[in-house]
C-alpha positions in Angstrom: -19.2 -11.6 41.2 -20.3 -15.3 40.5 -18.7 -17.8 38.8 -20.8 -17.7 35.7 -20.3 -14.1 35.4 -16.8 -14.4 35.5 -16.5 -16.7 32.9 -18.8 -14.9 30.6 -17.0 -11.5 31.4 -13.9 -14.0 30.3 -15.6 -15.1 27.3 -16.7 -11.7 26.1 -13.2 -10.2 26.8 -11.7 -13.2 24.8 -14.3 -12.3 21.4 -13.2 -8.9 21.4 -9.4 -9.8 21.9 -9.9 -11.9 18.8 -11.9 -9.4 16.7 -8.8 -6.9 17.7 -6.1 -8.8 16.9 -7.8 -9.8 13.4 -8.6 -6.4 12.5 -5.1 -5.8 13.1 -3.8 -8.5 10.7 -6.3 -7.2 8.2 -5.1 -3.8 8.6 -1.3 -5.1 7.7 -2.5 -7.2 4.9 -3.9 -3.9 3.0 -1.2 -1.9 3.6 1.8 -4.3 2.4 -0.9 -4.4 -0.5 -1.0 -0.8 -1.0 2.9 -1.1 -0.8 3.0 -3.4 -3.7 0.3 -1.9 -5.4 2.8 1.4 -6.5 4.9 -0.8 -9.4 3.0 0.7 -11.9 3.9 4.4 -10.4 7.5 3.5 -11.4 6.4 2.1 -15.0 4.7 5.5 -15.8 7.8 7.3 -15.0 9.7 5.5 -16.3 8.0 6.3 -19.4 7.2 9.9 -18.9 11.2 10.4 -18.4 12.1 8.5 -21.7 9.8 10.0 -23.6 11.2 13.7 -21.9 14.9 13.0 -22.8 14.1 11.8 -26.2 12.1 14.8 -26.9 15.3 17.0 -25.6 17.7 14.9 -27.9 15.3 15.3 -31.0 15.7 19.3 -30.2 19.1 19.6 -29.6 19.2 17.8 -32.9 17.0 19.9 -34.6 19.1 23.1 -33.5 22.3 21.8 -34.7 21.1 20.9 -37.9 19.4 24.0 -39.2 
């Protein structure tokens, strides 16, 4: 092997090196987005267990008071 096919075997080892390394950045960006991404997850159960225990205090209510 020559010296100009060593430094292009280099060269092309070094472009797909890079392409790896910033697919793999990429990769972490969307999944710490994905990670963020679940606030609203909490907001709806929030809501769905508010609107659960109010319904069970409106019952009890109505028991009692017949």
């Amino acid at each position: 092997m020559n010296n100009q096919e060593y430094t292009k075997l280099k060269e092309w080892l070094r472009r797909i090196d890079d392409k790896l390394d910033n697919h793999l950045i990429s990769v972490g960006k969307e999944i710490a987005e994905i990670k963020t991404d679940v606030s609203w997850i909490k907001k709806f159960f929030w809501l769905v267990i508010t609107v659960s225990t109010t319904a069970i205090i409106v019952a009890i209510f109505s028991v009692i008071l017949r």
